[in-house]
PDB file of N, CA, C and O in Angstrom:
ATOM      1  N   UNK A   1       0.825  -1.185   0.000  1.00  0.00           N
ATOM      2  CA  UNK A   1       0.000   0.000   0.000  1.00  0.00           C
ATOM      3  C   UNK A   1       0.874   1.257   0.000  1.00  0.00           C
ATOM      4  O   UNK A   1       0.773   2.158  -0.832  1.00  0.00           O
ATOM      5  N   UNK A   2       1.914   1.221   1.215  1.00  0.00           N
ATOM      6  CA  UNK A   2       2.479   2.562   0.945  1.00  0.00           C
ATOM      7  C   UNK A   2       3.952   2.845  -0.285  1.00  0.00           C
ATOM      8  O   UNK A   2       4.671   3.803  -0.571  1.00  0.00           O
ATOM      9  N   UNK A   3       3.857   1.735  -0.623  1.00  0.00           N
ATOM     10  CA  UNK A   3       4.541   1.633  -2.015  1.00  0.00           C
ATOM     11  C   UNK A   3       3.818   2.283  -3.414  1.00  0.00           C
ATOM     12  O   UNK A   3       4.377   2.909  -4.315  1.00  0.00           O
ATOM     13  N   UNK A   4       2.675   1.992  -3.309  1.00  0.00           N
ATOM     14  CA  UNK A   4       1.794   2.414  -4.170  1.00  0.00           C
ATOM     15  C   UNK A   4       1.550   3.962  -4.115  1.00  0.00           C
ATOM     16  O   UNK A   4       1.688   4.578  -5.172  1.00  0.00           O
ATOM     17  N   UNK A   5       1.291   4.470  -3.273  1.00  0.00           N
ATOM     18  CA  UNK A   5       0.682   5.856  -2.809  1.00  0.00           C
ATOM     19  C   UNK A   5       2.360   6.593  -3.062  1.00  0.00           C
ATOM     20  O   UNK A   5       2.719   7.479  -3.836  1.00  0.00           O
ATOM     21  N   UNK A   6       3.019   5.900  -2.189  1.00  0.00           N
ATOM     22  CA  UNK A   6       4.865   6.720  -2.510  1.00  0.00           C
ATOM     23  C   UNK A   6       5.079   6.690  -3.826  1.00  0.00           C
ATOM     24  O   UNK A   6       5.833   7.621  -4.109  1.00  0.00           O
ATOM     25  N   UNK A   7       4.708   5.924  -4.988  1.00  0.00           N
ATOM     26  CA  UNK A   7       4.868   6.234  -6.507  1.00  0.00           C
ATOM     27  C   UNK A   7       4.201   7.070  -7.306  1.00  0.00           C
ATOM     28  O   UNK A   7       4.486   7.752  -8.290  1.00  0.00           O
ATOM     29  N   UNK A   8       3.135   6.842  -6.586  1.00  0.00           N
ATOM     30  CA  UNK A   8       1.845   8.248  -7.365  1.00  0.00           C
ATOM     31  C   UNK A   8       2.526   9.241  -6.655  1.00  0.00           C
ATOM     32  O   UNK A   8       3.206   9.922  -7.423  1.00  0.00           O
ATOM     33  N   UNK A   9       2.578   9.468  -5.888  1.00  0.00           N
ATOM     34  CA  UNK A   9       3.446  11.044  -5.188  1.00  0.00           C
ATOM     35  C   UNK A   9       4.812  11.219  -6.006  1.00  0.00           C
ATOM     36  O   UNK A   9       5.104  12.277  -6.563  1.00  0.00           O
ATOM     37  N   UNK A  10       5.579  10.133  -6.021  1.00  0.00           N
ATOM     38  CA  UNK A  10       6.873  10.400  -6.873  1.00  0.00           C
ATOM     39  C   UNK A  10       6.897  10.698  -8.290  1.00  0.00           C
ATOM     40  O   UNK A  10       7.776  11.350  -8.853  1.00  0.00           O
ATOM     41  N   UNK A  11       5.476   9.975  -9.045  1.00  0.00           N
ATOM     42  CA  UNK A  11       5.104  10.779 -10.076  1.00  0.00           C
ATOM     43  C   UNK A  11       4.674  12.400 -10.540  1.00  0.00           C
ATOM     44  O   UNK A  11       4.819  13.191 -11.472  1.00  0.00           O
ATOM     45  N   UNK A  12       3.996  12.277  -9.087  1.00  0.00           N
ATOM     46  CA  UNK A  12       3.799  13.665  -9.215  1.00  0.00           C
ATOM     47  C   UNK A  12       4.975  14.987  -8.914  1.00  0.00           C
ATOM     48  O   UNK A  12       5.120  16.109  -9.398  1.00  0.00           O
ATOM     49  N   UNK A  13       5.669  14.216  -7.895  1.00  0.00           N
ATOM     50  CA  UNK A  13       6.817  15.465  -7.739  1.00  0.00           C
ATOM     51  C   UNK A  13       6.297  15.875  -6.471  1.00  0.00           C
ATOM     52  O   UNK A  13       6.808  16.970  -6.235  1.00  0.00           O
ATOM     53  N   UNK A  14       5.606  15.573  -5.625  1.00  0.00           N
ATOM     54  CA  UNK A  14       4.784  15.392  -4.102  1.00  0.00           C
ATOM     55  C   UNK A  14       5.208  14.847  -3.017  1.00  0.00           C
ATOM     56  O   UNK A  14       5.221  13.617  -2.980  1.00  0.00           O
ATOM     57  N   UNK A  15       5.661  15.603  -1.862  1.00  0.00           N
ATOM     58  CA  UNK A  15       5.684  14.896  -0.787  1.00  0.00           C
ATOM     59  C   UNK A  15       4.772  14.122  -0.406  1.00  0.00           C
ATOM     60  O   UNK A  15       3.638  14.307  -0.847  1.00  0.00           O
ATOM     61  N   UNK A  16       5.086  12.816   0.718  1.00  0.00           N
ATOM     62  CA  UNK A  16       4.073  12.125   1.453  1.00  0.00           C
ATOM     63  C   UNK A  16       4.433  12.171   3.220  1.00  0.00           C
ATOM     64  O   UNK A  16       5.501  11.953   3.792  1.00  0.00           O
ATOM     65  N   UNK A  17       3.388  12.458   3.653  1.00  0.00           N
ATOM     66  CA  UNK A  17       3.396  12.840   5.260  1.00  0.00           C
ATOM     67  C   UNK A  17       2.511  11.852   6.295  1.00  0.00           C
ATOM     68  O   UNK A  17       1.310  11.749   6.048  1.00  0.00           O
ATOM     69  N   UNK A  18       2.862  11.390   7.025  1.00  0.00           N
ATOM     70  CA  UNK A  18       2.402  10.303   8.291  1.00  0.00           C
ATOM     71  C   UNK A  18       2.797  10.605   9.431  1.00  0.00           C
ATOM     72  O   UNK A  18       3.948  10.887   9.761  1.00  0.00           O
ATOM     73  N   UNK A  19       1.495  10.542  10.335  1.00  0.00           N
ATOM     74  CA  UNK A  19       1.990  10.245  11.522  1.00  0.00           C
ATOM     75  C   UNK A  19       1.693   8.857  12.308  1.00  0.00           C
ATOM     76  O   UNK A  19       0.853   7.964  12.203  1.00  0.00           O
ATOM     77  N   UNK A  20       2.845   9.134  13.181  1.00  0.00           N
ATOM     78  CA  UNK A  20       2.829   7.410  13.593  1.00  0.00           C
ATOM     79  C   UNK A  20       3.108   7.592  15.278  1.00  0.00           C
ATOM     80  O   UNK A  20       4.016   8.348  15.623  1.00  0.00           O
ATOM     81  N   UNK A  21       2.424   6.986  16.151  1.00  0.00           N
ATOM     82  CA  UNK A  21       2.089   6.650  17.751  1.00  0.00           C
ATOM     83  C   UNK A  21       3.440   5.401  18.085  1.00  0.00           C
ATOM     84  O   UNK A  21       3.955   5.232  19.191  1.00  0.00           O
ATOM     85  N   UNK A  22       3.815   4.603  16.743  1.00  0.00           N
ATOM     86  CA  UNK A  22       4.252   3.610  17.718  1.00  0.00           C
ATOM     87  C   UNK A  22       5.942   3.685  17.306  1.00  0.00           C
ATOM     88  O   UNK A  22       6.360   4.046  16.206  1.00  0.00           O
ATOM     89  N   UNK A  23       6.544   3.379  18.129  1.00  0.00           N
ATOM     90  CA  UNK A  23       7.990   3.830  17.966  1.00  0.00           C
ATOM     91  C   UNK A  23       8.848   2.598  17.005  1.00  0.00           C
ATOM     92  O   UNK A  23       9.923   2.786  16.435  1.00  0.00           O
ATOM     93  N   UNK A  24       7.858   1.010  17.012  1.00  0.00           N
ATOM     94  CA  UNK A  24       8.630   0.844  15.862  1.00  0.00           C
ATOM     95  C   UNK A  24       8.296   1.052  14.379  1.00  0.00           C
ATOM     96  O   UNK A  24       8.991   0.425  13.580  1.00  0.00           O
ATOM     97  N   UNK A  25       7.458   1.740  13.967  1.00  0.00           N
ATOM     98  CA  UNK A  25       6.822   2.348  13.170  1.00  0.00           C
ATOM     99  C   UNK A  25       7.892   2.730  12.072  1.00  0.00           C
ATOM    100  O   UNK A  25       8.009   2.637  10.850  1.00  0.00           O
ATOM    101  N   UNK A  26       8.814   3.342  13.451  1.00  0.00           N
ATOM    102  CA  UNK A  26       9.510   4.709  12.930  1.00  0.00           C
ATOM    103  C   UNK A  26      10.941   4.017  11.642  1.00  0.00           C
ATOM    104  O   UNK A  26      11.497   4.374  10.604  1.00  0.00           O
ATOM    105  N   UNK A  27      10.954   2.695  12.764  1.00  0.00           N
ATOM    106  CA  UNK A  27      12.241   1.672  11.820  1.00  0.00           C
ATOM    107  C   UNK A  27      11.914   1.304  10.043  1.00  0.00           C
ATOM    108  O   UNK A  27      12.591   1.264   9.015  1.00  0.00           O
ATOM    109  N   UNK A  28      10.253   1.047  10.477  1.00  0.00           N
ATOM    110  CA  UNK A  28       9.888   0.770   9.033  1.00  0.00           C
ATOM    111  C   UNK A  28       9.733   1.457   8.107  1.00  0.00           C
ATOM    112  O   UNK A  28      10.369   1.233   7.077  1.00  0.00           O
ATOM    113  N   UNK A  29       8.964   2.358   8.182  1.00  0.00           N
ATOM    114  CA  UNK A  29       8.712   3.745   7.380  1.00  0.00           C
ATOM    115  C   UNK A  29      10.190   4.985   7.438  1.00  0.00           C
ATOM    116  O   UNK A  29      10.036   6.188   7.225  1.00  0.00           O
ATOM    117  N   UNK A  30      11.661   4.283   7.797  1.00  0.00           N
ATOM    118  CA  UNK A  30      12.782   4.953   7.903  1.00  0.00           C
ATOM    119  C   UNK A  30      13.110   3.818   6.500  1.00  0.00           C
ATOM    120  O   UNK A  30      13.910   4.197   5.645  1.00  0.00           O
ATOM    121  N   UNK A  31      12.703   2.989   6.416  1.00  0.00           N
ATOM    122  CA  UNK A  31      13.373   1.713   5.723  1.00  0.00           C
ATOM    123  C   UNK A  31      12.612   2.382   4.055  1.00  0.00           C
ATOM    124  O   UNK A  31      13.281   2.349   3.022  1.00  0.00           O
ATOM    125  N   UNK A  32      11.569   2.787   4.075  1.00  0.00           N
ATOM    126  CA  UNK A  32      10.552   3.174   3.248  1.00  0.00           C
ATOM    127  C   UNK A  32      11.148   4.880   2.603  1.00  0.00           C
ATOM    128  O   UNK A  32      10.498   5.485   1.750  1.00  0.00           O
ATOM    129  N   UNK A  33      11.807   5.159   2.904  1.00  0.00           N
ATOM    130  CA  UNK A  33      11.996   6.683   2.504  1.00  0.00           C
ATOM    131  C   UNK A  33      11.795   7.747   3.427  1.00  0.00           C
ATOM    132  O   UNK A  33      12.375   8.825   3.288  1.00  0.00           O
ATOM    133  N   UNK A  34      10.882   7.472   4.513  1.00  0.00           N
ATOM    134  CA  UNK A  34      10.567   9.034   5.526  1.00  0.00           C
ATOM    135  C   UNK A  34      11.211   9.060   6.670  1.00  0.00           C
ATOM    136  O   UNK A  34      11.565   8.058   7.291  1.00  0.00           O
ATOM    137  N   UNK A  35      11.462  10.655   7.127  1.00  0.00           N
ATOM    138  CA  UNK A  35      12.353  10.630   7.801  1.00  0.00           C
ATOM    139  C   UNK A  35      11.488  11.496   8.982  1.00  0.00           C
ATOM    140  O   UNK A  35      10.692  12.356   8.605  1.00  0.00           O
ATOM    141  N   UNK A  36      11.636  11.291  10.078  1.00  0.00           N
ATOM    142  CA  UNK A  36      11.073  12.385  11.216  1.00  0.00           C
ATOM    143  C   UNK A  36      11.232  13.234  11.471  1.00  0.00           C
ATOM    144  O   UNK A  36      12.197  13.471  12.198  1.00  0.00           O
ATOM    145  N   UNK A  37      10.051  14.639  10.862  1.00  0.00           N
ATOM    146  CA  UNK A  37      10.663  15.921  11.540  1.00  0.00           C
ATOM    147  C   UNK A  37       9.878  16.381  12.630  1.00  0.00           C
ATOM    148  O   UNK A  37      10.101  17.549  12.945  1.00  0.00           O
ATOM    149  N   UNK A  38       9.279  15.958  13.090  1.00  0.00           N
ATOM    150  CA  UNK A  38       9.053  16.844  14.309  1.00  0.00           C
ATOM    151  C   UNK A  38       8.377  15.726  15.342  1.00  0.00           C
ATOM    152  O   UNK A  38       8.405  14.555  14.962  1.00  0.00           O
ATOM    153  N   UNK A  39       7.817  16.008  16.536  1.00  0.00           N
ATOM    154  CA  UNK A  39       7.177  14.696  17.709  1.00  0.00           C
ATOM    155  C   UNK A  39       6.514  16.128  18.165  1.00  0.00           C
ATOM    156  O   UNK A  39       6.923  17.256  18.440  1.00  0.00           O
ATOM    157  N   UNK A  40       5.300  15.462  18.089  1.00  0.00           N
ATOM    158  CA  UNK A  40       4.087  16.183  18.886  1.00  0.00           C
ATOM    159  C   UNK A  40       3.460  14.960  19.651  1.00  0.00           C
ATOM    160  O   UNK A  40       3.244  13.771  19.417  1.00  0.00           O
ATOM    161  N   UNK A  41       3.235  16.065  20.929  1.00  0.00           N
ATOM    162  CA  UNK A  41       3.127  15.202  22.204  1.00  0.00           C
ATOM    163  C   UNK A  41       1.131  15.651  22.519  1.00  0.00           C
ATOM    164  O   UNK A  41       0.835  16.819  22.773  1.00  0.00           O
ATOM    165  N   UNK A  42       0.319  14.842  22.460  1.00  0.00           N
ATOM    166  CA  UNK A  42      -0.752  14.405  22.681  1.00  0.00           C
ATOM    167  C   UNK A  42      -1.033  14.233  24.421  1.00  0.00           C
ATOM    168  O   UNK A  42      -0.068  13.835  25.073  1.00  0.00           O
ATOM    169  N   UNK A  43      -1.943  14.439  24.942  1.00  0.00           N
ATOM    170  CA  UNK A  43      -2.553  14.167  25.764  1.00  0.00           C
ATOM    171  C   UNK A  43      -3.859  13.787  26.019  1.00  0.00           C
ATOM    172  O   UNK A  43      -4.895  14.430  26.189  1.00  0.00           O
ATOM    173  N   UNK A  44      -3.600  12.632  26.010  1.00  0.00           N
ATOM    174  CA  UNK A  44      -4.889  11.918  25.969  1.00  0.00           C
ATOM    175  C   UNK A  44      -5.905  10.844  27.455  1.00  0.00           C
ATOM    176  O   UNK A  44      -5.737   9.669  27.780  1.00  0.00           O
ATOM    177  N   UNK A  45      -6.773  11.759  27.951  1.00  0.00           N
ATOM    178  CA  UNK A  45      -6.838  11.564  29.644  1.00  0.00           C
ATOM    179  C   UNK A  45      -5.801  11.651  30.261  1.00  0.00           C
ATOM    180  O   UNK A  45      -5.078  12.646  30.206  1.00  0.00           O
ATOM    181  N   UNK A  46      -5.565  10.658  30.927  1.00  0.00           N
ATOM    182  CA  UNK A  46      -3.887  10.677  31.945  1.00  0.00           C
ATOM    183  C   UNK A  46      -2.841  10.726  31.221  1.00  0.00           C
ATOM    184  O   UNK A  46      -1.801  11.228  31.647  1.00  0.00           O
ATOM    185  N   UNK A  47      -2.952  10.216  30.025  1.00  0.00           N
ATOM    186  CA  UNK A  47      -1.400   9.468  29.227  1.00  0.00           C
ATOM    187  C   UNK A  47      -1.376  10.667  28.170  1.00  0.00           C
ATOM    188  O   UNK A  47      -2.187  11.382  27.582  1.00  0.00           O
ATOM    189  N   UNK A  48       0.021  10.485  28.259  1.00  0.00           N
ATOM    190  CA  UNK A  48       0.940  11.452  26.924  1.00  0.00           C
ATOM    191  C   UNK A  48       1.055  10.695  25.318  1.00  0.00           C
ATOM    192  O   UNK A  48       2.238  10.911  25.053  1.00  0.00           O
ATOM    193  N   UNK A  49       0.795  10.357  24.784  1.00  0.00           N
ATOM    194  CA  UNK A  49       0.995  10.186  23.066  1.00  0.00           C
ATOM    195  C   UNK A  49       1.643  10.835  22.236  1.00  0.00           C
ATOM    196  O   UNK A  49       1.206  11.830  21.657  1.00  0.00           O
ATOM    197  N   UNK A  50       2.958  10.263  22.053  1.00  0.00           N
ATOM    198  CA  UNK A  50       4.036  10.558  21.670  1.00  0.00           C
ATOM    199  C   UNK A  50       3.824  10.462  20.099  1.00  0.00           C
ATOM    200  O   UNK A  50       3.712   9.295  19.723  1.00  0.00           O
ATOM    201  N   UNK A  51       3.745  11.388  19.124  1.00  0.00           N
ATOM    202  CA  UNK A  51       3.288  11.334  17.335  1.00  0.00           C
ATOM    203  C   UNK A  51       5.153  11.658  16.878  1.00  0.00           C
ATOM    204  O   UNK A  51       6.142  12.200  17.370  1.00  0.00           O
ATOM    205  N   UNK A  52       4.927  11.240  16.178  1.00  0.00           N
ATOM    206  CA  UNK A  52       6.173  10.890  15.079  1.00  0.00           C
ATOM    207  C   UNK A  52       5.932  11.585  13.703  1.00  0.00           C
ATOM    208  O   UNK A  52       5.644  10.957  12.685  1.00  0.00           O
ATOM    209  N   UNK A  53       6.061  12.809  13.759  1.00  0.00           N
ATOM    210  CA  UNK A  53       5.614  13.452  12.012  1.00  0.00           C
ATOM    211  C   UNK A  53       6.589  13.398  11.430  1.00  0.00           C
ATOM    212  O   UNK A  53       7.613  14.027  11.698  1.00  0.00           O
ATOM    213  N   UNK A  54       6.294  11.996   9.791  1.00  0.00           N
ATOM    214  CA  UNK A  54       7.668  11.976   8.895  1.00  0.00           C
ATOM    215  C   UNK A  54       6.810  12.059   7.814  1.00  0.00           C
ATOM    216  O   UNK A  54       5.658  11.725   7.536  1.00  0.00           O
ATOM    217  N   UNK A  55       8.282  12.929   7.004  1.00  0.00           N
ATOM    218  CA  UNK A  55       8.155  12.959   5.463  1.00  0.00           C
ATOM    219  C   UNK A  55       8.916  12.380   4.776  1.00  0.00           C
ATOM    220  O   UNK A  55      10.020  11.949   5.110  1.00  0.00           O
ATOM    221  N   UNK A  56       8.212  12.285   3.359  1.00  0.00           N
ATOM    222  CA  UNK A  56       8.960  11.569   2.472  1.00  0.00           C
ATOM    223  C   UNK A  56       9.124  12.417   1.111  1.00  0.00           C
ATOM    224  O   UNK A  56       8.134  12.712   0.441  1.00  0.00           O
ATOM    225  N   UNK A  57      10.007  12.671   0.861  1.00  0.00           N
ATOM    226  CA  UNK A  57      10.346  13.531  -0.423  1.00  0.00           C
ATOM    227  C   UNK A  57      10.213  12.835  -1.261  1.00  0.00           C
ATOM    228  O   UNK A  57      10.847  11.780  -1.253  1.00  0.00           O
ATOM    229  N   UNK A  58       9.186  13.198  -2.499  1.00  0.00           N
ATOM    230  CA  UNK A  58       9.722  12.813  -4.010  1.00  0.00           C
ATOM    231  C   UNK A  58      10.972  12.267  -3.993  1.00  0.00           C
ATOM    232  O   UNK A  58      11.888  12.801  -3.369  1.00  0.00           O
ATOM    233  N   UNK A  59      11.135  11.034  -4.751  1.00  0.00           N
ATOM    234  CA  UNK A  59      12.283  10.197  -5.367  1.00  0.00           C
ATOM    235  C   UNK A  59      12.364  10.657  -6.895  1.00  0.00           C
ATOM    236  O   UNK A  59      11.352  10.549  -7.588  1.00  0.00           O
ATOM    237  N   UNK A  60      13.122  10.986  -7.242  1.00  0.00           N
ATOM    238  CA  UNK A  60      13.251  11.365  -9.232  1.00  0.00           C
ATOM    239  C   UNK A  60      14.098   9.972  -9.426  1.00  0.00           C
ATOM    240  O   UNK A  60      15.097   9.480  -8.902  1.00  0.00           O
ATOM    241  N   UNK A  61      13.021   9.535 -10.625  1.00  0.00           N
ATOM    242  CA  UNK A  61      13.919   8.250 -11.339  1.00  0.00           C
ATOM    243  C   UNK A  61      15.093   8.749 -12.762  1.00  0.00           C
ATOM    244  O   UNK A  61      15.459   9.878 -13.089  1.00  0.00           O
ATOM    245  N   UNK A  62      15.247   8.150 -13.028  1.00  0.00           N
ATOM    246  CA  UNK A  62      16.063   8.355 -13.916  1.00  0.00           C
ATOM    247  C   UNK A  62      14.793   8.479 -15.529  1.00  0.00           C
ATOM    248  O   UNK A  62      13.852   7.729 -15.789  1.00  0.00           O
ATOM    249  N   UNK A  63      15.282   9.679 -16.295  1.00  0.00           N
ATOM    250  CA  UNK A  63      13.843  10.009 -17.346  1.00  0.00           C
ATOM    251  C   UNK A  63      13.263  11.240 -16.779  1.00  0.00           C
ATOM    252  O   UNK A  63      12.784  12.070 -17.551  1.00  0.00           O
ATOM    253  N   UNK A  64      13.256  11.517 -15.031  1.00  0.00           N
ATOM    254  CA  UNK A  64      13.237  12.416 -14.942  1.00  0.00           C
ATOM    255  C   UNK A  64      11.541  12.457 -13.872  1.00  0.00           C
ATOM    256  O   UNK A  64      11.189  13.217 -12.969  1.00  0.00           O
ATOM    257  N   UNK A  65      10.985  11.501 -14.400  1.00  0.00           N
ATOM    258  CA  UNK A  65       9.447  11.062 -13.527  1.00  0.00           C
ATOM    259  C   UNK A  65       9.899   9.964 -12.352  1.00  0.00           C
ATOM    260  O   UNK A  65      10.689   9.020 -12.392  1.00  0.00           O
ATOM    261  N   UNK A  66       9.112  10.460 -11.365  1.00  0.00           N
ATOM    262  CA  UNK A  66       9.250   9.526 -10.224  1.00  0.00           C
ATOM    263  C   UNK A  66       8.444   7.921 -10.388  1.00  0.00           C
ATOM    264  O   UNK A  66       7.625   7.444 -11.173  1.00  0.00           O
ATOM    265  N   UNK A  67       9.119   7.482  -9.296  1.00  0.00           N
ATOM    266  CA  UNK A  67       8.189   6.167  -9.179  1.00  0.00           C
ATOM    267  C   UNK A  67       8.161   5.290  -9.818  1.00  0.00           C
ATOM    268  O   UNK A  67       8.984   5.202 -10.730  1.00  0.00           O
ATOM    269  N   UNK A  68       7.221   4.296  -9.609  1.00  0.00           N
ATOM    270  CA  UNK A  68       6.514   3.574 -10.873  1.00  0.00           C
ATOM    271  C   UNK A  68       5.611   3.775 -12.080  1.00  0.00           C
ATOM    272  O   UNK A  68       4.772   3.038 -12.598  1.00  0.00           O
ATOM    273  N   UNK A  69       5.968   4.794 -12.321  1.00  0.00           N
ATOM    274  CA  UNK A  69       5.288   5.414 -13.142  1.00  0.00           C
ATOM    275  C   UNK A  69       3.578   5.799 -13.068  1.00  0.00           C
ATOM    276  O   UNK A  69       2.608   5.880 -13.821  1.00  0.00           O
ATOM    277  N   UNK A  70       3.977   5.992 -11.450  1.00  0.00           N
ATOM    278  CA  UNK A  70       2.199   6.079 -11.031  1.00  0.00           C
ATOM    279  C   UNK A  70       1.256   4.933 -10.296  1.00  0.00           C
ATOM    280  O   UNK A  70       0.970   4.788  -9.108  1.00  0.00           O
ATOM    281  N   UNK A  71       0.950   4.304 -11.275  1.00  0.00           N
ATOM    282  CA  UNK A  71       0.056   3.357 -10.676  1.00  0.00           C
ATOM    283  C   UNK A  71       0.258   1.961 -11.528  1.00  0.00           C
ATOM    284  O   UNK A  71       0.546   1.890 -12.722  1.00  0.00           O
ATOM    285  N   UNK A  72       0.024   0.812 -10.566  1.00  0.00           N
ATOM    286  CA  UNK A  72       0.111  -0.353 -10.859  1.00  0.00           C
ATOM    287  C   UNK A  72      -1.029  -0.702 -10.801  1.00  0.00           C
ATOM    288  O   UNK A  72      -1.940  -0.435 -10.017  1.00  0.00           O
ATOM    289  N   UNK A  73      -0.904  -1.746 -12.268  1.00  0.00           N
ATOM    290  CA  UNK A  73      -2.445  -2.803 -12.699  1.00  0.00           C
ATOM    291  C   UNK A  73      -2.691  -3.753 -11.547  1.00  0.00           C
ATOM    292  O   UNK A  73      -3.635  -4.543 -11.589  1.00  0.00           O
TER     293      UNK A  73
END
């Protein structure tokens, strides 16, 4: 899924933005292209909720268009 959505964005020349609660999240979607810029801290009743805001920059392929050329059959 987020392979798919990261190629239509790379086609377009578009960042992609997520946030993520769980800290190993952060390993996978680091493995994926995005990187963490900022942690916003949530309070939610008693407990704190720690958010993880990462982006992912456009990838340029070679030709000059990102991705997979958009979308897969």
């Amino acid at each position: 899924m987020i392979e798919y959505v990261t190629g239509i964005a790379d086609a377009a020349g578009r960042a992609c933005y997520l946030e993520s609660s769980n800290e190993v999240n952060r390993v996978i979607y680091g493995k994926l292209g995005f990187e963490r810029r900022k942690i916003v801290y949530l309070q939610r009743a008693e407990e704190h909720v720690e958010l993880d805001i990462m982006v992912r920059e456009p990838v340029l392929r070679k030709g000059g268009v990102g991705g997979r050329g958009g979308v897969k059959a």
